[in-house]
N, C-alpha and C positions, 0 to 999 in steps of 0.2 A: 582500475578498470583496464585499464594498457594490459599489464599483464597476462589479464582473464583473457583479454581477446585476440591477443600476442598467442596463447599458450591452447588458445579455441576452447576456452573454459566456460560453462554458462554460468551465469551469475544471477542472483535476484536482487532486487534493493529493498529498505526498508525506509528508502526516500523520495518523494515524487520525481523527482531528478534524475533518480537513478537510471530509470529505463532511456531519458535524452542520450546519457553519457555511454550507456552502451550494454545496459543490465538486460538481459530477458523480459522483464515483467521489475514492473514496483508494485507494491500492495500496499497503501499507505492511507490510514485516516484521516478527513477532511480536518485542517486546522481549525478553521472558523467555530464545526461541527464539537469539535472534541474541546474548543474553549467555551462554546454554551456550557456543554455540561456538565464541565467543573465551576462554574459559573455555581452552578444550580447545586452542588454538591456542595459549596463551598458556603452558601447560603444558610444552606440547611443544617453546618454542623456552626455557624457561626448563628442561629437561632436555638441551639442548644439539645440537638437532634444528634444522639450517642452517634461516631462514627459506623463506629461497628451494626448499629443498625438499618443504616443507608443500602439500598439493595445497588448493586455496581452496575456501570452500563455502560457503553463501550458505542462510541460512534461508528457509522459506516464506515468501512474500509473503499477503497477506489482504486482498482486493479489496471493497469493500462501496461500493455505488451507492444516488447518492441518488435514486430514481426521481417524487420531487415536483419536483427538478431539472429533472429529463430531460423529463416533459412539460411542463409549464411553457416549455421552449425548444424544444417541438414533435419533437424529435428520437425518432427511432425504434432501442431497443435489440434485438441480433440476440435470440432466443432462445439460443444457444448462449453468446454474456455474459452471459446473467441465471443460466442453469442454473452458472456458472462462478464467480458472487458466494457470498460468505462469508457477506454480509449484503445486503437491500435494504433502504434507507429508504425506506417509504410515507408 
């Protein structure tokens, strides 16, 4: 992240973390969320339910912007991503 922000580079994460440390934005699925439901998936081919027949699903994602970032690098956010954050960092 030094770098990105040494070099005024934006960044995204693919970590909750990531937006703390200095990223733009993290877009990152709920842990807990995305352990149910391998949980449930995991059930169901251990009851003997063909994998390949399992329809996939994919927990919420939770987007959280860091907006000291965002001006900082002059950048202008729509309205419609901010109203769409989970979290803003000021």
């Amino acid at each position: 992240m030094t770098f990105a922000n040494d070099h005024r580079l934006p960044v995204g994460g693919g970590m909750d973390f990531t937006a703390d440390a200095g990223a733009l934005f993290s877009f990152v699925p709920g842990n807990r969320e995305q352990g149910r439901l391998a949980a449930v998936l995991a059930d169901k081919v251990f009851k003997g339910i063909p994998a390949g027949t399992i329809p996939v699903v994919t927990p919420e994602a939770r987007l959280r912007l860091n907006y000291k970032v965002i001006q900082g690098l002059g950048l202008v956010v729509p309205e419609g991503l901010l109203s769409r954050a989970d979290e803003i960092i000021r």
